[in-house]
Structures are given as C-alpha cells and as structure tokens.
C-alpha positions, 0 to 999 in steps of 0.5 A, a space after each residue: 102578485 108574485 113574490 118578491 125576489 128574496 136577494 139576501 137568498 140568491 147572494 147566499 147561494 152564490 156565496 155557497 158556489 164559490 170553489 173552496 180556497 179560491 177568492 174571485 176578484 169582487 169590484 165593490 162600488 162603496 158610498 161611504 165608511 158606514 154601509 161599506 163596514 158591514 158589507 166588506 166584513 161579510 163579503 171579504 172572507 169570500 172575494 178579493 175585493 176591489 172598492 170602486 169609489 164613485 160618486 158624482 152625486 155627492 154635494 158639496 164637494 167638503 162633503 164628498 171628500 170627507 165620505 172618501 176619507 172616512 173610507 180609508 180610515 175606517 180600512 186602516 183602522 179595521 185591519 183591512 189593508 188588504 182591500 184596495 181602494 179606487 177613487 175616480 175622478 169627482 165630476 158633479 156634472 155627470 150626476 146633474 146631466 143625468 138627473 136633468 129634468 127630474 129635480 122635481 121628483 121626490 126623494 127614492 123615486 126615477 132621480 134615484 133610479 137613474 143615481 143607482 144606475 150611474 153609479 153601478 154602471 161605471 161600476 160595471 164599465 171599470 170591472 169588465 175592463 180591469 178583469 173582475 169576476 163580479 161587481 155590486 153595490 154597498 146601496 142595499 144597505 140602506 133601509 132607505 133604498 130599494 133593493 129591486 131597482 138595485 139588483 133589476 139594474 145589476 143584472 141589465 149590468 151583468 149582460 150589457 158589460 159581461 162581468 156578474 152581479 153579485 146579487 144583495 140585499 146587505 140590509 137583511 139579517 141584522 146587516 143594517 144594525 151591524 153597520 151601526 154597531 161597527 160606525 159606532 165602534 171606530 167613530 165612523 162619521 154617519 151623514 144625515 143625507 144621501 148625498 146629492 144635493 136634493 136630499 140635503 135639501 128636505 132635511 133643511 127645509 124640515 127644519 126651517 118649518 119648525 
C-alpha cells in the first residue's frame, strides 16, 4: 500500500514558494471560531485572506447563527480586523437535497463526503468568480475529519473552477491543540457536534442509553 500523502508537507512547500513581501488573496471557507482560530493564526502572515462563511448543514438554525457570530467575536477580539468575513445565505435545503438518500449512512462516511464537497465547492465557485489565487478549508482541523477526502476534493476543485487549492492538514503539528489553547483563551464557544442535524443526534441518543 502506498503512503499516504503527507498534506501538512505540501502546504509547507507552497508556503515556502510564495514571493517574499507579497500576500495572494486566500478564500478560506471556515465552520466555526475554534478550528478557524489557529488555522487563521498560521496562515494570515502568508495571504490576504477572505473568510467564506458557508454552511447549510448547520442544525438548528439557533445553532448556525451562534457559530457565525462567534466567528466575528473571535476576529474582533484576536486583532484580526483585517480578515474580512463573507457569509452567504443560510438554506438548509441545499444540505438535505444533497445528502437525500444517505440519512442512514454513519457518521464520517459518503453523507460526509458529499457535506465537504458542498461546502468547498461553493468555495471554489465564490473564489474563482471574485479573483482569488487560492481556496481551502478549516475542516482539516478536525481530528474527526478525514484529510484525503478533504484535499482529494480540493484538488478535483482547483481543475473544475481554475483557482488553487491550498493543500492542509491543519491538525498536525500541534495545530488541533493550538485551537483548544486559543478557544479557551477568548472564551470561544466549542460545540459538541458537527453541525448537521445527524450528528447532533448520536450524541443524544448516547445519552438516553445511560
């Protein structure tokens, strides 16, 4: 079996490419305060960046909101004003009809899959239609997430729209721990779930089983 592609590496080696002194415009699509935190702490001295605030998967709406605003607090209070913040419009729909027919599947399998490749395909779509020289994603923060799928899908991205994909793996080097040191240090609001409404459901059914 091969080895796996070391993603941390590749970002590495396009970080070390940039041209001294200049920031290419970077359209980050970000789930929340806590896995942008670090992820924007170790990209900003390299981009101009743009967050992409899209996440129809969100449930309930209360929840989608507070993760939104938890957001602009957290690049108010981080000194961070100027990162600007893009949030398109909030339409469940487009999440359901897109996972319709997998509600069974469990959690991190093709229901996944097909959540990553909506959320960095408007992504893709926004930045190849405003000017941006790259896009990623926050999701490879998450230990819970799996990195392949995550940059398999950057890189099918970058040909079909014509914008790069910054490879990443945001969880390595100590990138995971440095957004729970930096949650805790603003206050930030950590959620127990991933977001869609089928994730917030094992946790309660765990519980109930108690």
């Amino acid at each position: 079996m091969a080895n796996r592609i070391n993603y941390q590496l590749e970002m590495e080696k396009v970080l070390a490419s940039l041209p001294a002194g200049a920031k290419p415009k970077l359209l980050l699509h970000a789930c929340c305060a806590p896995c942008s935190s670090a992820v924007l702490e170790r990209l900003r001295e390299h981009f101009s960046i743009t967050i992409l605030y899209y996440n129809p998967n969100i449930y309930p709406p209360q929840e989608y909101h507070r993760r939104e605003q938890e957001l602009e607090r957290f690049l108010q209070d981080a000194g961070m004003s100027g990162i600007s913040l893009i949030e398109l419009p909030y339409d469940p729909q487009e999440f359901y009809t897109a996972v319709k027919g997998l509600e069974a599947e469990p959690e991190r399998g093709e229901r996944c899959t097909v959540c990553y490749r909506l959320r960095m395909e408007q992504a893709a779509r926004y930045a190849a239609a405003h000017g941006f020289d790259w896009f990623t994603t926050t999701l490879s923060i998450s230990p819970v997430k799996d990195p392949v799928r995550i940059n398999q899908i950057g890189q099918e991205l970058a040909q079909k729209y014509g914008v790069a994909h910054l490879p990443s793996e945001f969880r390595k080097k100590n990138g995971y721990k440095r957004s729970l040191e930096l949650s805790a240090e603003y206050g930030l609001y950590r959620q127990d779930y991933c977001g869609c409404v089928f994730s917030v459901r094992k946790p309660a059914e765990e519980k109930n089983a108690d």
